[in-house]
Structure formats: C-alpha cells, structure tokens
C-alpha positions as CSV (number, residue, x, y, z in Angstrom):
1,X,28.6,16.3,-28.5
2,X,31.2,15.9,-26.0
3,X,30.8,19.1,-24.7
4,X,31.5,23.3,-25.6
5,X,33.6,26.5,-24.2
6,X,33.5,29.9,-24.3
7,X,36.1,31.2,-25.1
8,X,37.7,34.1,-22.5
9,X,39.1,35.7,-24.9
10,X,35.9,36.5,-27.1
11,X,33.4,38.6,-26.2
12,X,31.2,37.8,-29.1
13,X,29.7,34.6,-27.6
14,X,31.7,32.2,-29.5
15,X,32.2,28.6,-28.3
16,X,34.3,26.0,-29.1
17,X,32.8,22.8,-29.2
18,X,34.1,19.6,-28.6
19,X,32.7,17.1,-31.5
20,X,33.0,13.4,-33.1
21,X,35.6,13.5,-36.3
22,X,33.2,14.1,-39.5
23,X,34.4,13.8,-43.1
24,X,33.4,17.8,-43.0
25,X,36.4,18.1,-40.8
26,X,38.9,16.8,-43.0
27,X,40.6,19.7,-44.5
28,X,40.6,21.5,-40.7
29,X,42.5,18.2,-39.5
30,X,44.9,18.1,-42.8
31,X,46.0,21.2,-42.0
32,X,46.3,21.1,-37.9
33,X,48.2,17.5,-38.8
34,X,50.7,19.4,-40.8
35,X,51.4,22.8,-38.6
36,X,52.0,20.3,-35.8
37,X,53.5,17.1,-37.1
38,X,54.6,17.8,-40.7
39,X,54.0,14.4,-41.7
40,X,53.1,14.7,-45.7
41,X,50.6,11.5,-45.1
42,X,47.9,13.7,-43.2
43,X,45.6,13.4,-45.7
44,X,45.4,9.5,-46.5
45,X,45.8,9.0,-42.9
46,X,42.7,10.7,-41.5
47,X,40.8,8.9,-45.0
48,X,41.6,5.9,-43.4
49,X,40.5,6.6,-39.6
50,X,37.1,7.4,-41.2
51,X,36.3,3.5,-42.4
52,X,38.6,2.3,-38.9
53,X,35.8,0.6,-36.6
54,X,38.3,0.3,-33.7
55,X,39.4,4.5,-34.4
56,X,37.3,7.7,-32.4
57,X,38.4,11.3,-32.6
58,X,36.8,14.3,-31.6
59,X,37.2,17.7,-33.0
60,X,37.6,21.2,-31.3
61,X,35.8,23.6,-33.7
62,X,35.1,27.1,-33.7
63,X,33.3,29.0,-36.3
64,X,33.8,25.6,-38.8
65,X,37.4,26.3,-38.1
66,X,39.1,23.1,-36.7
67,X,41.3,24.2,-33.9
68,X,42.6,20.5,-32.6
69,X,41.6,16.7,-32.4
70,X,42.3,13.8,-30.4
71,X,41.8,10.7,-31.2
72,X,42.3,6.5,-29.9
73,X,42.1,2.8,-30.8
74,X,40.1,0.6,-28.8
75,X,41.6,-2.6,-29.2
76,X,39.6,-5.2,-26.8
77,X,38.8,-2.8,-23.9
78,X,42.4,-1.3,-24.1
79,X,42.4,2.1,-25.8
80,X,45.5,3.6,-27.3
81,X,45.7,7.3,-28.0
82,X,46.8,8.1,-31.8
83,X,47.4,11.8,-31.3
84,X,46.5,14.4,-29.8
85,X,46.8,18.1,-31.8
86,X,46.3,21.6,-31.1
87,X,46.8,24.4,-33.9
88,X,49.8,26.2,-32.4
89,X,47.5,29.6,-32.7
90,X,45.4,28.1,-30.2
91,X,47.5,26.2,-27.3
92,X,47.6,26.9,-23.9
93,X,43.6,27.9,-23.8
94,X,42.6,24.4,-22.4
95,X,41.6,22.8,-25.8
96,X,44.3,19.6,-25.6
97,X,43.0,19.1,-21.6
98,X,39.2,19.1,-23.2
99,X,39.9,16.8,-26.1
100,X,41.2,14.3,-23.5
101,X,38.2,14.6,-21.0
102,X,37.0,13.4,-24.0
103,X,38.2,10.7,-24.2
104,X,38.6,9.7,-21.2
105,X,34.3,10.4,-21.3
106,X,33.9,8.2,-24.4
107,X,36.1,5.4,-22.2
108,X,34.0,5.0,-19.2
109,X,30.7,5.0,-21.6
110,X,32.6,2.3,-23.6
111,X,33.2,0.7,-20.1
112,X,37.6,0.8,-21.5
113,X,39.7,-0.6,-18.8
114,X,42.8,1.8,-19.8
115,X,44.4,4.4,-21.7
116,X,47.9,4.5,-23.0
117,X,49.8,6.3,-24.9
118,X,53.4,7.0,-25.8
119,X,54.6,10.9,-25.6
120,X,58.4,12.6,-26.5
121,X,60.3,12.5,-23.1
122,X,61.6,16.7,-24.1
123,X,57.8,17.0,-24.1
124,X,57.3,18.8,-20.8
125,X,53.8,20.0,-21.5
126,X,52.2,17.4,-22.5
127,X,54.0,15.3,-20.3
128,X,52.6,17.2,-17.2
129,X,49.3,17.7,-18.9
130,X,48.6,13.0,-18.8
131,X,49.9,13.3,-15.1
132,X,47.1,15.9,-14.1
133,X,44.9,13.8,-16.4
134,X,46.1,10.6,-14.7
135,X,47.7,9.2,-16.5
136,X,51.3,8.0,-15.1
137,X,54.7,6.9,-16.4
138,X,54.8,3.4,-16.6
139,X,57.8,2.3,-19.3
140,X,60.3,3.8,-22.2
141,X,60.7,3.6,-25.5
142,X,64.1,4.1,-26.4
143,X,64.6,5.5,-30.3
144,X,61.0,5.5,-30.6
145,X,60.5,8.5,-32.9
146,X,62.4,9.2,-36.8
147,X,65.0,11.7,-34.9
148,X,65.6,8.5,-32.3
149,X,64.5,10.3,-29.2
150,X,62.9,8.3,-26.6
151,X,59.1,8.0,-25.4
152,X,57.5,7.4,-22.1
153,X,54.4,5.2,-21.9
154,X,52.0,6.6,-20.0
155,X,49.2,4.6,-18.9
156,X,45.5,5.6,-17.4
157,X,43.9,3.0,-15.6
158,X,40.0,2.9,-14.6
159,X,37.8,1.6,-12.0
160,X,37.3,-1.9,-11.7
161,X,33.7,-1.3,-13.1
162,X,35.2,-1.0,-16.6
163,X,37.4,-4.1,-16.4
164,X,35.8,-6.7,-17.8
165,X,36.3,-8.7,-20.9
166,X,35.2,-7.1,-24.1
167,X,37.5,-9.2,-26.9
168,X,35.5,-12.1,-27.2
C-alpha cells in the first residue's frame, strides 16, 4: 500500500487509501474514466492494463468506493504517465497530489530515471500541480488532443542513483 488519509472532512474515521489497481476496482475506474474523460473505451481499456507488464496504477479508495487512479508505463527505465483521474465529487482534497507521490514512490523503488507526461496547455491545475511535483515544461505538442488543442510535456527527472541502464 502506497499509503492512506483521513479525510478532514469526516469525522467518522474514514481513510482513503492509496492502493495497487485490482480487477475488484474495475467498475470504480469505468466510471471515474467516464465522469472525467467520456471516452466510451473505459472498459476494454483498463481490461487491457490488467495483463500490461510494463502498466502500474494505483487506486484512491474509500469505503470500496474508487475516488481516482493514476497510472504509468515503464518503458526501459523511462516511465510515462497514462492518466491521472479524480471523480469530480472529490477534487481539490489532495487525492491527484497523493496518487502522484505514488508514483513518483513506485519510481525510485523501480530505480526509473524519469517521468513524463503530456497535459492540456488550458489545464491550469494540473499544470501547476507537475510543477510543485517537479515536474517541468520541457516541449509542445501542437493538436495533440481530438478538439486539436495543444499539450505540454512535462518531464520529472531523478537522481543520478536511478540512471542506469535497465533495457537490456
């Protein structure tokens, strides 16, 4: 477990916790996918990131209730975040800065060299969110998403003990 919360806003002792993806969590993540992204391939998509070797997500649940995920690919020492979702009942209560930590946790155990990701330039949040992760602006997309609106790449870079060659 990456780690859990209390939340400030209960006072019956409930905690979120911060967990691995699990088949279990499947409907939870269907229907956080949808309220976020409206996708229509939610389903088949998280089937798939079950069986991916290179794919890790964890899960913010509360009372079996999924509240948010984040997951990466770790491609040769090189992780790439996938998403990064929060159940719009639940944002702005740290949960998306939690899921990152980790992450970021599960890269420095994994001994990853960086982080990137891609996020919608009109995404001010999140944007300002990577830069207190770390993470920092280091190229464009232009067009990248259906609606043709740009990305940023962001990019998270770790210590040199974690550079080392892990794509044999």
């Amino acid at each position: 477990m990456c780690r859990r919360t209390k939340r400030a806003d209960r006072e019956d002792g409930f905690m979120i916790e911060y967990v691995p993806m699990k088949r279990e969590h499947l409907e939870g993540l269907v229907g956080v996918e949808e309220q976020c992204f409206n996708s229509g391939f939610a389903r088949a998509t998280f089937q798939k990131e079950f069986e991916n070797k290179i794919a890790t997500y964890f899960v913010a649940v509360e009372d079996e209730k999924v509240l948010g995920y984040a997951g990466l690919w770790n491609i040769c020492g090189a992780a790439d975040i996938i998403d990064v979702a929060v159940h719009k009942d639940f944002r702005r209560r740290g949960i998306a800065q939690n899921l990152i930590s980790c992450l970021i946790e599960f890269c420095n155990k994994e001994k990853i060299f960086e982080i990137n990701l891609e996020v919608r330039v009109s995404n001010i949040a999140a944007i300002s969110l990577y830069e207190k992760m770390g993470f920092v602006q280091n190229g464009l997309r232009k067009n990248y998403y259906e609606n043709h609106e740009d990305a940023y790449l962001m990019q998270r870079k770790f210590e040199e003990e974690n550079n080392e060659d892990t794509c044999h």
